[in-house]
N, C-alpha and C positions, 0 to 999 in steps of 0.2 A: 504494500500500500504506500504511496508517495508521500511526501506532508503534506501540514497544510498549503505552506508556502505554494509548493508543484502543484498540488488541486488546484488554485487559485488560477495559477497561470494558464492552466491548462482547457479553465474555463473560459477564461478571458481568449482566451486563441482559437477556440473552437466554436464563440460564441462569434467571435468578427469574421469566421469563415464561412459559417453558415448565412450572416447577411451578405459576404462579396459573392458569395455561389448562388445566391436568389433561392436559398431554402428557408429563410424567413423573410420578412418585411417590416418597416414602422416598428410598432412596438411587442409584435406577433413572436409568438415560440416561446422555449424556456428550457434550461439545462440543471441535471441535479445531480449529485456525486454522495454516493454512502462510504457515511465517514464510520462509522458503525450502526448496528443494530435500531441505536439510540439518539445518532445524531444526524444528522445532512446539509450539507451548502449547497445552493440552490439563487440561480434568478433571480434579482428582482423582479416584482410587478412593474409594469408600463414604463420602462425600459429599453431604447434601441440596444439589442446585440450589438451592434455595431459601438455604442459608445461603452459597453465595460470596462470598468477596470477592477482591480481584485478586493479594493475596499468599498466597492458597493455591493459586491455578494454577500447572501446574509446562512447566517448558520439557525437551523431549525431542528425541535426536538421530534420524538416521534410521533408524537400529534400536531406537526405542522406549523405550532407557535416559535417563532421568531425567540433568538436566543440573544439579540443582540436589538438594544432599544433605539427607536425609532427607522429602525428597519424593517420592510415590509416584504415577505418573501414573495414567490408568483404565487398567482393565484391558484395554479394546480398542482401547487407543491403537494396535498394532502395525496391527492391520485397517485402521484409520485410513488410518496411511500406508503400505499397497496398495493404496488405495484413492486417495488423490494420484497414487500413480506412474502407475495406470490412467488417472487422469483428471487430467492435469497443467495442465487450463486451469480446475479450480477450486480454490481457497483455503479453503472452509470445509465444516466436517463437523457439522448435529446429529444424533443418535442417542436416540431417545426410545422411549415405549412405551404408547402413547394408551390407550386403551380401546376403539375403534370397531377400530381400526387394529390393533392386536395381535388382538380376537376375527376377522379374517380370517387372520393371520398364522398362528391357531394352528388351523384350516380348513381345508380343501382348499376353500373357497367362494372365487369368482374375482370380488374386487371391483371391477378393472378393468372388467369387463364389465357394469355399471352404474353410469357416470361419464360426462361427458359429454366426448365426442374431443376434440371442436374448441376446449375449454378447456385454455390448455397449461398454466396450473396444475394440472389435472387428472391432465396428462401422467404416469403413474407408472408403475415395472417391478415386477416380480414376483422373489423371489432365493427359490431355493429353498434348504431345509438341507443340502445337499452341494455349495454352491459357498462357505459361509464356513465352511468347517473351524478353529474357533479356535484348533487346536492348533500348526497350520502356518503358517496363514494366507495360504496359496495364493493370488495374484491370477488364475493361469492361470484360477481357478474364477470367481474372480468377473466376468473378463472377458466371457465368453459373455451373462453380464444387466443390465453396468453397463457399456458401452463406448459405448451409445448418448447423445450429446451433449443428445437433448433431451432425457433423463429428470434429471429432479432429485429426482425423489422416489420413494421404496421400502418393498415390504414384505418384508422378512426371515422366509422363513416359520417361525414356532415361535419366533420369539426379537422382532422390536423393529421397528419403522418407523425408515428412517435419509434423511436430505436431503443433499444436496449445491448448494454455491452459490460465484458469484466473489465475493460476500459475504456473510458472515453474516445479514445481514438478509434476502437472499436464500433462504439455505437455512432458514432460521426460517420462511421463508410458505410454503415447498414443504411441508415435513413439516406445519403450521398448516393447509393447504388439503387433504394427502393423509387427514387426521383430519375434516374438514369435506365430505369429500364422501362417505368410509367411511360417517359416521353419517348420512347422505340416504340413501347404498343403504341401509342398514340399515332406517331409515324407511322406506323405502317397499317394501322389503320383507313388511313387518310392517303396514301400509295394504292390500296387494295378498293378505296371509294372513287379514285378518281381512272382507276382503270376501268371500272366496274362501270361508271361513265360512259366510257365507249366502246363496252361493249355492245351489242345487237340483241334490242327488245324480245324478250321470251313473249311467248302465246298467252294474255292469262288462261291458267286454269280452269276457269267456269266453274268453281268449285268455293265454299266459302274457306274464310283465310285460318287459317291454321299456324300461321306465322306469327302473328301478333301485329305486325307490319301494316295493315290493312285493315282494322277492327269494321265491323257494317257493312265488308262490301267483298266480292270475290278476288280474291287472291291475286296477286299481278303477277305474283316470282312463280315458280316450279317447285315444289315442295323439296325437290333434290339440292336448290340451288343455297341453302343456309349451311351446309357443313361445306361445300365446299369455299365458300366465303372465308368460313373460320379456320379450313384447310390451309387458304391464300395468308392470312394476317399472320398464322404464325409461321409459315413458311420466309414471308418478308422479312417476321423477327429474327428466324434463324439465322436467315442474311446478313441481317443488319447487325446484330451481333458478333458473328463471326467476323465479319468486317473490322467493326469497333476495338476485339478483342486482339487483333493483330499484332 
């Protein structure tokens, strides 16, 4: 475990990286380091990342109160540490709000399902908005989608991308890569629409829609034509990837 001195720094450097990398904004996100069981530095509230420095971070006990006066922690420091208790073999928490990454979050579109598996950076869960009840802050909820050891990285749906790691530099690449592969699905999403463009009108079916695509009215596509769609998108990821990974 580093001191405190090295925690300090360590947030303060990963907190101005995640504003120059466009994984927070304004006063958005927040990062937390267990310092044990009993203690944590953490964020302040309403805060640019970008302006830390290591005597505005504040140290809080295990119920979230502020251990140092007139200091105010973030506001999701408690989630924080439910989120330690759940997962006691990691030490560090960032919590950010990407752009690729939040437009799935705030979706029902299932980014996992265009990432490539066998990449365990890739590795990410899903939380849906009725397992982090802010009010409570219930672990029982969040246990069912964060108890799993290999996920490091998450999408919170309707609210934030959050990482978990045995170090901070660790959970900096989780959230960094879970934002890096969002915007590949995204891409090739958006490759596989505009091919898809010119391709040559199918027959409708005369058949009602079964798609979803078409809710009241008969079907335009071929019922065959949705997997190979989703055949195309991650075929472009593999691509695009393999590319990138060069």
């Amino acid at each position: 475990m580093p001191n405190l001195f090295e925690i300090k720094r360590q947030i303060v450097e990963v907190g101005k990286l995640m504003y120059e990398k466009g994984l927070v904004i304004a006063k958005h996100g927040n990062i937390s380091y267990k310092i044990s069981d009993n203690e944590f530095i953490c964020t302040p509230g309403g805060l640019c990342k970008a302006f830390l420095t290591p005597d505005k971070l504040v140290r809080v006990d295990a119920n979230g109160n502020s251990l140092e006066a007139g200091k105010k922690p973030t506001s999701e420091v408690r989630m924080h540490i439910e989120i330690y208790r759940l997962r006691p073999e990691i030490n560090c928490i960032v919590h950010a709000q990407p752009a690729a990454s939040m437009a799935f979050a705030v979706t029902d579109v299932e980014a996992a399902k265009y990432t490539l598996p066998g990449d365990k950076q890739a590795y990410f869960g899903y939380v849906p908005a009725s397992a982090y009840d802010k009010s409570n802050h219930d672990a029982n909820k969040l246990a069912e989608y964060m108890s799993d050891k290999k996920q490091q990285a998450y999408i919170f749906h309707g609210d934030s991308s959050l990482s978990v790691g045995d170090t901070l530099y660790n959970a900096f690449d989780a959230v960094e890569s879970l934002e890096h592969y969002c915007r590949v699905s995204i891409l090739a999403r958006s490759i596989v629409a505009l091919e898809g463009g010119n391709a040559p009108k199918t027959e409708s079916c005369a058949k009602p829609c079964t798609c979803g695509k078409h809710p009241g009215g008969a079907c335009e596509c071929c019922k065959s034509a949705a997997p190979a769609a989703d055949t195309d998108v991650q075929e472009v990821v593999r691509r695009v990837m393999m590319a990138l990974n060069q």
